[in-house]
C-alpha positions as CSV (number, residue, x, y, z in Angstrom):
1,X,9.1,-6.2,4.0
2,X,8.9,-5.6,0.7
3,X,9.7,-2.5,-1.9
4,X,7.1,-2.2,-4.0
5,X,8.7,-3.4,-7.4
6,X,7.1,-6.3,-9.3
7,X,9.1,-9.3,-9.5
8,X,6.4,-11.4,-11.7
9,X,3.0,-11.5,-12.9
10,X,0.9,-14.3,-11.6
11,X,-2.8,-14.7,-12.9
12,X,-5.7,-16.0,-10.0
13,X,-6.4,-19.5,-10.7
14,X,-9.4,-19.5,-8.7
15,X,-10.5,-18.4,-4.6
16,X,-12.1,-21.1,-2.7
17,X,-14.3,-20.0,-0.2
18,X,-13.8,-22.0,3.3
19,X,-16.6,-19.7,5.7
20,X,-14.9,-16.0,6.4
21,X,-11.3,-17.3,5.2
22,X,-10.2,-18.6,1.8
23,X,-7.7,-20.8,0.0
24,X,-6.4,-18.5,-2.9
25,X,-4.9,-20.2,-5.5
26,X,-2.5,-18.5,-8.4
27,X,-1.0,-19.1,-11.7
28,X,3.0,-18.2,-11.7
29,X,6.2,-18.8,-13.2
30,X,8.4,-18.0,-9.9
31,X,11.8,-20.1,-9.6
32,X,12.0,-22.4,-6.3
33,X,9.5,-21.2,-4.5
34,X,9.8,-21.7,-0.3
35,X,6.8,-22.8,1.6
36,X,5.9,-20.7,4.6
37,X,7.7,-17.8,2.8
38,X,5.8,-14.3,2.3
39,X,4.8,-13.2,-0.8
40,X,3.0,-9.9,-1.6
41,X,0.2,-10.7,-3.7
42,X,-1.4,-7.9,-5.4
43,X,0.3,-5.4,-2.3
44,X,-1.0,-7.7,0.3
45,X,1.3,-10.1,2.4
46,X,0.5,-13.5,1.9
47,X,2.6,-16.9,3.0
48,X,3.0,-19.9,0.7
49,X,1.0,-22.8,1.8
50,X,1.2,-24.8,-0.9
51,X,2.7,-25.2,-4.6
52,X,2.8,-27.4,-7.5
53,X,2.0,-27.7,-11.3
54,X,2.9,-23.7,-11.7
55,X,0.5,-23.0,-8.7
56,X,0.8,-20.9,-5.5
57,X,-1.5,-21.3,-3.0
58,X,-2.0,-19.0,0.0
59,X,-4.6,-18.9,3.1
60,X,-6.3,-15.8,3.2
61,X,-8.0,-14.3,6.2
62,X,-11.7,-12.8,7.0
63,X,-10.3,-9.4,7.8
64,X,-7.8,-9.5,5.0
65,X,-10.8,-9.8,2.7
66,X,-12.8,-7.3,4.4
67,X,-10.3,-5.1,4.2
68,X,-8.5,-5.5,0.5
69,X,-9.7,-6.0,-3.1
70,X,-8.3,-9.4,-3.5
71,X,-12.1,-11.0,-2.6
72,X,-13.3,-8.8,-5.8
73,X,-10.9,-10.3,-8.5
74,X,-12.2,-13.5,-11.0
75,X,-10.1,-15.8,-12.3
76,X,-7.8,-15.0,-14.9
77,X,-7.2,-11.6,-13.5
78,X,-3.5,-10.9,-13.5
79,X,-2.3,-10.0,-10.2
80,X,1.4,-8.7,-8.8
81,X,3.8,-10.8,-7.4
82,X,6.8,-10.0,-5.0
83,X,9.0,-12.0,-2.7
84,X,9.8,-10.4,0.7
85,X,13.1,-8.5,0.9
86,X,16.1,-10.1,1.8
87,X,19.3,-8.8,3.8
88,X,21.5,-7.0,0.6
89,X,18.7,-6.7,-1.3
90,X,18.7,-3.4,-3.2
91,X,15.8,-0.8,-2.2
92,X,14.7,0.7,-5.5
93,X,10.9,1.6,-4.7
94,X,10.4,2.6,-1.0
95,X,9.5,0.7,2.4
96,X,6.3,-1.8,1.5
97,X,4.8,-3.7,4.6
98,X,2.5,-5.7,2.9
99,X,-0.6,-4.6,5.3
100,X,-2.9,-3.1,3.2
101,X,-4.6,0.0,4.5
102,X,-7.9,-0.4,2.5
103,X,-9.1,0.2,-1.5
104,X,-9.6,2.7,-3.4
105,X,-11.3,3.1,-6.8
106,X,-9.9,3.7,-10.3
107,X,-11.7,6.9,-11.9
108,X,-9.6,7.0,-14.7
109,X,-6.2,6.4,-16.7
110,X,-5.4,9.2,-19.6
111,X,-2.4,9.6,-20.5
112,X,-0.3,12.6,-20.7
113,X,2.7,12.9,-23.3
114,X,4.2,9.0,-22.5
115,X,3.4,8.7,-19.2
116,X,-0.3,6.9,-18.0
117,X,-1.8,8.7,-15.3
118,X,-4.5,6.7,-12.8
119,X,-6.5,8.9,-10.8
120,X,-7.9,7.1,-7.8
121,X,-10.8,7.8,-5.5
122,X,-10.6,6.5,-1.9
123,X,-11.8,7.6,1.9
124,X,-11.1,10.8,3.7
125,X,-9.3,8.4,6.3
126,X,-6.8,7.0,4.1
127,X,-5.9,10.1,2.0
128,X,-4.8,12.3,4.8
129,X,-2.1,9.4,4.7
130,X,-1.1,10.5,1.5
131,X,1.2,13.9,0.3
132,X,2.2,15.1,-3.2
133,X,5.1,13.5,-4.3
134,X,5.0,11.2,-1.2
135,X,5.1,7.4,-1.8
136,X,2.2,5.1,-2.2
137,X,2.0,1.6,-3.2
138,X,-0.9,1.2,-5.4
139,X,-1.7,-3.2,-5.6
140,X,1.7,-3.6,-4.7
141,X,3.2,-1.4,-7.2
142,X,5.5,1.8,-5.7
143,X,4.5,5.5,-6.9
144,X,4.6,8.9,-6.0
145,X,1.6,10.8,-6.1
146,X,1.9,13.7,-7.9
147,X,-1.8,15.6,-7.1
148,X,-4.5,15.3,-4.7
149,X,-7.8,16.7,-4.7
150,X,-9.2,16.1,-1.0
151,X,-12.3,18.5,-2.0
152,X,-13.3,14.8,-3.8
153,X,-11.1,12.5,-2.2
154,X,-8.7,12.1,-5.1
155,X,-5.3,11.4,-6.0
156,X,-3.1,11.1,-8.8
157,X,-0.4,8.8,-9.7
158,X,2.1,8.6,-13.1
159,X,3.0,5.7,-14.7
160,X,6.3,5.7,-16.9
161,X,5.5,3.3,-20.2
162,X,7.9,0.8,-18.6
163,X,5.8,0.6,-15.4
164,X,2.9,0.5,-17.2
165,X,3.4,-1.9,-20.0
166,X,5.1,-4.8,-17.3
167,X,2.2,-4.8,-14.2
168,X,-1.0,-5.5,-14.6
169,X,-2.6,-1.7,-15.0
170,X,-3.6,-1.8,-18.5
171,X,-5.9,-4.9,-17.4
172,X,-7.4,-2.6,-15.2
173,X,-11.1,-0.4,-16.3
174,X,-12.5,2.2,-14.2
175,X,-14.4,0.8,-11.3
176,X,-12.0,-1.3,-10.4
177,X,-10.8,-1.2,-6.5
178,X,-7.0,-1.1,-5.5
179,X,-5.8,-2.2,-2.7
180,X,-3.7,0.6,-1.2
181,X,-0.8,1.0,1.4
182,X,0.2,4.2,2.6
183,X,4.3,5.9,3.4
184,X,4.7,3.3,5.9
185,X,7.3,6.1,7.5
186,X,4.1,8.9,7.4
187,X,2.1,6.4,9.4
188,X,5.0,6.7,12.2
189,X,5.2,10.1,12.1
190,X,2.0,11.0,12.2
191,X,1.0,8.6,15.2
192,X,4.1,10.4,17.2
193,X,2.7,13.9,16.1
194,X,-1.2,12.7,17.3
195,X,0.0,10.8,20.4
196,X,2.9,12.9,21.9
197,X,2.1,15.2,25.1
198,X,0.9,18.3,24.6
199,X,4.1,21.2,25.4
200,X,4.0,22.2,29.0
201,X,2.1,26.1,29.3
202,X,5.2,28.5,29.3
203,X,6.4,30.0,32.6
204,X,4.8,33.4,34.0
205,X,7.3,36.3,32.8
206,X,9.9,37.3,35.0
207,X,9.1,40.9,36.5
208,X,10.2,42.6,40.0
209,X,7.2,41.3,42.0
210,X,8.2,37.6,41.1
211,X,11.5,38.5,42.2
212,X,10.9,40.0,45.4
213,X,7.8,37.6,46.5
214,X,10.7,34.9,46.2
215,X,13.3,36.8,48.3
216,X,15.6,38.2,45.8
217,X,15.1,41.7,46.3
């Protein structure tokens, strides 16, 4: 579990191709680092394999690079970093898994008065996960999104100058693909609303021919 909040900024040192998996291998300053611990790399939970010489090394899976952006980057590309929550940790962003939902792509970054705004296209699928001013974690990194334009499967996100100027954004030109995570508490919701039982069809009214057929009267 993580929150969203980049700890450090790694860069890929280089993805080695082993059939539908690879070994995926970054640059990092991170202190006393555990093996076997989970990392979110970029928004996607990873565990440490290996590390050595300012290296991380993680195993990454066939679906998990079918499924994210992480099989798109080259090396040298800066990537977010984030060790998995621990017990009296303090939750500043908002509930990140770490199972990335898909990608999305980067249409364009203008800024309005100090704050950066990203707007992202991405599937019909994966936006009806997402609400104004409900949480999304965009590679790793918690927002809110603050518009969405399903009529061309867009959304919006705002980036204060802090945010933007200590993650790995400004790296980032349009085209590129994000791996996104929807509101890991939407997802529950809406899987209760889409699986619970129909209501039961209301009783007949109650007249004076009910009443009587059943012996009242």
């Amino acid at each position: 579990m993580f929150t969203g909040l980049v700890q450090h900024l790694g860069h890929l040192e280089r993805i080695a191709r082993q059939g539908a998996t690879a070994r995926l291998t970054v640059r990092a300053d991170l202190p006393s680092p555990d093996l076997g611990e989970s990392i979110a790399v970029n928004g996607v939970c990873l565990t440490l394999v290996s590390h050595g010489s300012g290296c991380l090394s993680f195993d990454v899976l066939g679906e998990t690079l079918d499924r994210t952006a992480l099989g798109t980057k080259s090396p040298g590309t800066p990537l977010h970093l984030e060790r998995a929550l621990r017990a009296g940790d303090p939750l500043g962003g908002h509930f990140v898994t770490g199972h990335v939902d898909g990608t999305g792509t980067l249409v364009s970054g203008d800024i309005t008065g100090p704050d950066r705004v990203l707007l992202v296209r991405t599937s019909p699928a994966l936006l009806d996960g997402i609400v104004p001013k409900g949480s999304v974690a965009l590679d790793g990194v918690s927002l809110t999104v603050v518009e969405l334009d399903r009529t061309q499967n867009l959304f919006g996100v705002h980036l204060i100058p802090h945010t933007w100027t200590h993650t790995a954004f400004p790296a980032l030109l349009p085209g590129a693909l994000l791996n996104i995570e929807t509101d890991l508490l939407g997802k529950f919701a809406r899987q209760y609303a889409s699986s619970s039982p129909s209501a039961p069809p209301a009783p007949p009214p109650l007249t004076l021919d009910r009443l009587r057929s059943a012996g009242f009267l």
